[in-house]
N, C-alpha and C positions, 0 to 999 in steps of 0.2 A: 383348722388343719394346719398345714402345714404350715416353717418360719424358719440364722446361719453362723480365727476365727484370727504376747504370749509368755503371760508374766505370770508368773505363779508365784515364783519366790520372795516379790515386793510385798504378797498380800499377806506370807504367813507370819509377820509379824500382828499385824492385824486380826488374824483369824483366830492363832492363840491369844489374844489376849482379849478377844471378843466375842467367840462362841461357845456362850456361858453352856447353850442349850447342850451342845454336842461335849463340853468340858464335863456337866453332870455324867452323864451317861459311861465317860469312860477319859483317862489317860491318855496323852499323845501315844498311839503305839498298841493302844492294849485288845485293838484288834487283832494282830498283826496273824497273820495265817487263818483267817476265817477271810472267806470269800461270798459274794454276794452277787444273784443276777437279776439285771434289769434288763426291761422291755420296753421300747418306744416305739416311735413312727418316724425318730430323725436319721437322716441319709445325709452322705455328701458330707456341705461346709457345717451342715448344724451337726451332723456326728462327730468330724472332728471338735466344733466349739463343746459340744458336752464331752466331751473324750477328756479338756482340759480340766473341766467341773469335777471329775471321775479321778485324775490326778490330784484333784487337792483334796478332796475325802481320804485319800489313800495314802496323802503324807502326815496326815491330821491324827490319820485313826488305825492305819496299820492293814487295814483292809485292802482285799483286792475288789475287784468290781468287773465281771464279765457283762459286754453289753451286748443285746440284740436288734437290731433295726427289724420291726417289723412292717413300715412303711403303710401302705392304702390296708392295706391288708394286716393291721393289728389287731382289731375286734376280735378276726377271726383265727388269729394265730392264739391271741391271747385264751379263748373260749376252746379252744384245740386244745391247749397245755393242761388245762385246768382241767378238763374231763378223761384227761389221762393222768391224772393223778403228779403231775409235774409243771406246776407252778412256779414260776419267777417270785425273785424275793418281792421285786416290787414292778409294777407296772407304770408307765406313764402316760396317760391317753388325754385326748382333747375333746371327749365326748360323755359329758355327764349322764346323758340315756345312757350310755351304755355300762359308766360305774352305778349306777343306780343298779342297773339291770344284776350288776355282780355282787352290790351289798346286801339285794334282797335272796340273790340267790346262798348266800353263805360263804363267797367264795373270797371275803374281804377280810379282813381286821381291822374293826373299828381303829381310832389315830392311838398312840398310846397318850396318855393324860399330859407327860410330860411337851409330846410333838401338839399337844389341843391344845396346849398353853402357850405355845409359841403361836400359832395360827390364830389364837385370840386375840394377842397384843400386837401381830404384826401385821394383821389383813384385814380392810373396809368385807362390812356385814356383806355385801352382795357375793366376795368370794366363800365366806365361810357357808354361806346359804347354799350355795353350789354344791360345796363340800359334803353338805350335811343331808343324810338317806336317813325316815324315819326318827329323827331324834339325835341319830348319834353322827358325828365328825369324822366323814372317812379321807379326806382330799385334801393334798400341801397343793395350790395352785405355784408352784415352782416357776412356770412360764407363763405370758399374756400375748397376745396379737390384739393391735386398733388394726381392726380390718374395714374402717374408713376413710383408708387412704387410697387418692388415686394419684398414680406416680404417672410424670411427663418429662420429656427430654427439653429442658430448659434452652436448649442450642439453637430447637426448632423452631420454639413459638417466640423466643426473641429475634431470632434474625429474619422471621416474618410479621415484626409488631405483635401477634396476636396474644390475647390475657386470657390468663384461667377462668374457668366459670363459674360462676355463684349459685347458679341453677341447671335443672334439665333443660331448659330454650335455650340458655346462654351456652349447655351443653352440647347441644344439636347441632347450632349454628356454629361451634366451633369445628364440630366434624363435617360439617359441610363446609368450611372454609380450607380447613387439610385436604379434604377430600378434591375439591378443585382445583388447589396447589397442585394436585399428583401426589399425595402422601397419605397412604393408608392412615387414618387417625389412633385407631384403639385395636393393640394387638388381644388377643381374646384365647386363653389355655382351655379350649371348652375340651379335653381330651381327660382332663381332672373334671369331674362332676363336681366338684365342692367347690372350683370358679364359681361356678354359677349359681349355686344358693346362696352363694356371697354376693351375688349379683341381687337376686331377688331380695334378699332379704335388707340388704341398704336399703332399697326402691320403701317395700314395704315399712319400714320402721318410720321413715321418712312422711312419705305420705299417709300413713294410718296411724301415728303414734302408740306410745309407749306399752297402752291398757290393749290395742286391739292385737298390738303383737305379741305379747303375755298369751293372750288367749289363742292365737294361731299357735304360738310355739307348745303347748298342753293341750292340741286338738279341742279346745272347747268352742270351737266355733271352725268349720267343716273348710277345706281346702278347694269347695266350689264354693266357696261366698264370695259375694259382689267385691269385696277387699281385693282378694285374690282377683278375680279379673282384672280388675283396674291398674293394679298394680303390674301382670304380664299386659295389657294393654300399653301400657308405658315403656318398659323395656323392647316391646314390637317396635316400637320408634325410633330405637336403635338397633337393634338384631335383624328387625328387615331391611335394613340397606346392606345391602353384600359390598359396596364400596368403601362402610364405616370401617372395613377388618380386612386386615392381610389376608388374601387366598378367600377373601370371603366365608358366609360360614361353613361350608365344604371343609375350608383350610383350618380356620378354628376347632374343629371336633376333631384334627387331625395333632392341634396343638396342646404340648402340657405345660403346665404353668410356668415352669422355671423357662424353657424356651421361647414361650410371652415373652417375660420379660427382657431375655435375650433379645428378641427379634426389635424390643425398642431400643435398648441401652448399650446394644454391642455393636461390632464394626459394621456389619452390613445390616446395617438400620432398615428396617420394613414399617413400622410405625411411630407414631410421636408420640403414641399414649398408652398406658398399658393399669387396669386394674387390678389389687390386691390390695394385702394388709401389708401393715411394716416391714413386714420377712421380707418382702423385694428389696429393700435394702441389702439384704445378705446377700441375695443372686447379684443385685448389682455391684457389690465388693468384691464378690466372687469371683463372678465370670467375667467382667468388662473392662474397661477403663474409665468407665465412667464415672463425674470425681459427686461424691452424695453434698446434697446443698446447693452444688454450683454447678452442672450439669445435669443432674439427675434430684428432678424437686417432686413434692404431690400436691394436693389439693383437699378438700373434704368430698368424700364422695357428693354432688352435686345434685341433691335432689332435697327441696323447700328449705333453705335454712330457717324459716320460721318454726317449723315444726324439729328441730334439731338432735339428733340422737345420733348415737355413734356403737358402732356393733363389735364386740370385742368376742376373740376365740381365751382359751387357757388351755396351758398342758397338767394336767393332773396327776400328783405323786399318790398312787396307792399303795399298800401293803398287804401281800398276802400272805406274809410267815408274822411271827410275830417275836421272834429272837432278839440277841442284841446286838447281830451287825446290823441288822434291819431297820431297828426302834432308831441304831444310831445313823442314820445313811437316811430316816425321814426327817430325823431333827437337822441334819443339814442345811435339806434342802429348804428347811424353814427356814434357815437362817438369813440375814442378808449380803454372807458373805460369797454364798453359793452363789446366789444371783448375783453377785459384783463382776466374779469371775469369766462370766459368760457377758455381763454387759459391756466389758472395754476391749471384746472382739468386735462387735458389732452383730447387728444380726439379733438384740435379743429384747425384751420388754420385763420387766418385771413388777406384777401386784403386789409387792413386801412394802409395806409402808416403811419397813426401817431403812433398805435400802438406800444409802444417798442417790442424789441425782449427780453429782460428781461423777459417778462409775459409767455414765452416757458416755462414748469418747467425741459426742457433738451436739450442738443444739439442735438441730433434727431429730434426733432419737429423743430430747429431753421432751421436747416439744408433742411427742407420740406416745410419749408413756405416761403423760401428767392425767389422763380420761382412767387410765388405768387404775391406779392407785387413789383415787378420789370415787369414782365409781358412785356416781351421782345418779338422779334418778332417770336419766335421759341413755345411762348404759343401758344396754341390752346382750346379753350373750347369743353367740349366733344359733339360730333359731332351727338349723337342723340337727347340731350337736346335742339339743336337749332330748330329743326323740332316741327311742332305741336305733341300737343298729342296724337292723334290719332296715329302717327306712331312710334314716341321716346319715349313714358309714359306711355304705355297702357299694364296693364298685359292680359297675353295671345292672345294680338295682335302686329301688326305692326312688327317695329322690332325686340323687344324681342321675340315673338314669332320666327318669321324667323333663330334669331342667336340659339333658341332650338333646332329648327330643325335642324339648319343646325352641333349642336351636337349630335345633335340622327344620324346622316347621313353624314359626312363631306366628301364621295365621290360625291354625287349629288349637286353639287355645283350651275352649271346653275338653278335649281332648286329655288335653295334657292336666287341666285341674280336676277330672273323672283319677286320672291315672296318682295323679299324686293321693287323693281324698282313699281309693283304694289302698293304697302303702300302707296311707298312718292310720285307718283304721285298723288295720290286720297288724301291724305291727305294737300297738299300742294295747298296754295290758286290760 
């Protein structure tokens, strides 16, 4: 889900003489009066950081570019559009059930051959596999989230001695050593349901590996299995302390994630820890003073590093016209230069193998994007985006719902894996 910016003009020397992809297709300019619109989920700092991506298509190719933030709520804007007969040129979502869901229904354009041959030579197999519905290549992975990062306010735990954790005990007993200090430990956006599949689903990958989370994430193995227990068993050991989270989790279902992360990294500090993927980076750019690397540091989400895997989200460029502002506006985003643009705001990850790592503006981000673009077999993409909407996208349903409740309640656990095993069954074709 969700992730956040101002030099344009250093790069178009670069871009002209490097974007072979978008050079075929067309002449500096030779769009020039043809407009094009897209659809996302980015708000805020990431709308403006793509606002400047949007800028340099438009100097490159003549096009204009109208953009729509459709936020929590794209699935459903986006499945609104389409059934009224008024489609965006292109869409960009972070939930492969749900492009599945569109490539089977019709409402796609396979990639054009020219945009599959750039997604060929510039992205490890695991993203093109995403990509690819029945045979054919519908998805430019334009954007990446490591949403194995757990960020900590560096100010706290050194001016109280205390060290990051290598594991879930070393985890605990750090939150109970904040917690005795007087300092809520881990601020918690359960107000956003997709916190918290990001929550379950580190736990899980962790403790069950690779092959069992494959099969949870494709329902072949049912959301009451002993896996699933064990795994909300474990998370109970931090969710049932209401002293582990600011406001307790009362306060937390009251929290959404970007004000998480505020309430660690901004002036009136409420916790010293706050989980998510890379994107808190951006809120922490954004909204604080807080300096990235040297007050504001993460960890690996902390659960067995023997078993080691790392869960990554993607924003996915679709196409549903198939013109040629369109064909040129996805060979773009294929390119490396699109993602450069966005990466030396901060805020951004990019799977383009061609991509330099130069365009990170710090060792932090290089250091977060290197799981990305290798995409080795310990990746995992996050495991409710694979499922349709209806059960991994959907606010106040499915499984964000369930993973609410199951923090309003984390003793009633059967409870809550009955309620989930219902979703993805009915949700799932």
């Amino acid at each position: 889900m969700p992730s956040r910016p101002m030099v344009t003009l250093l790069l178009l020397p670069v871009l002209v003489a490097g974007l072979t992809g978008c050079q075929q297709a067309h002449s500096e300019g030779a769009l020039s009066g043809k407009t094009i619109e897209v659809i996302a989920f980015w708000s805020g700092g990431e709308q403006q950081a793509f606002t400047k991506v949007l800028d340099l298509f438009k100097q490159t190719s003549g096009a204009d570019v109208r953009y729509v933030a459709g936020g929590d709520d794209l699935s459903t804007l986006l499945q609104t559009r389409i059934k009224g007969g008024n489609p965006p040129n292109v869409a960009i979502s972070p939930h492969p059930g749900v492009v599945a869901q569109l490539a089977r229904s019709g409402a796609l354009k396979p990639l054009d051959p020219a945009v599959a041959g750039m997604v060929e030579r510039n992205y490890a197999q695991m993203w093109k596999d995403l990509g690819t519905v029945d045979g054919k290549l519908y998805s430019v992975y334009f954007k990446a989230n490591n949403k194995s990062t757990f960020w900590y306010d560096n100010r706290i735990l050194s001016k109280y001695g205390l060290k990051t954790p290598g594991n879930w005990d070393e985890f605990l007993d750090l939150c109970t050593s904040l917690s005795d200090l007087g300092i809520p430990p881990v601020a918690v956006g359960g107000a956003d349901g997709w916190v918290l599949t990001d929550w379950f689903e580190n736990v899980y990958l962790r403790m069950n590996g690779p092959d069992m989370y494959d099969a949870l994430s494709r329902h072949k193995i049912l959301w009451t299995d002993p896996s699933v227990r064990s795994t909300f068993e474990t998370l109970r050991q931090f969710f049932g302390q209401d002293m582990f989270i600011p406001g307790g989790r009362d306060g937390a279902l009251q929290t959404t994630y970007e004000d998480s992360v505020i309430d660690v990294f901004g002036p009136r500090s409420k916790a010293a820890m706050v989980y998510e993927g890379d994107f808190v980076s951006g809120v922490i750019k954004e909204e604080t003073e807080a300096r990235l690397g040297t007050d504001a540091k993460f960890f690996t989400f902390p659960i067995d590093p023997d078993n080691a895997g790392t869960v990554v989200g993607g924003d996915a460029a679709i196409a549903l016209k198939d013109d040629a502002a369109t064909v040129a506006f996805m060979k773009f985003l294929a390119s490396p230069q699109s993602g450069a643009e966005w990466a030396k705001l901060g805020g951004f990850l990019s799977p383009n193998k061609q991509m330099s790592f130069d365009a990170y503006p710090n060792e932090l981000t290089k250091k977060m994007a290197e799981p990305l673009v290798n995409a080795d077999h310990g990746i995992r993409f996050d495991m409710s985006d694979m499922y349709p909407g209806q059960f991994g996208a959907a606010r106040g349903a499915g499984a964000w719902k369930a993973m609410q409740d199951f923090l309003a309640n984390p003793d009633d656990i059967d409870a809550v894996m009955r309620q989930l095993e219902t979703a993805a069954a009915a949700a799932m074709p």
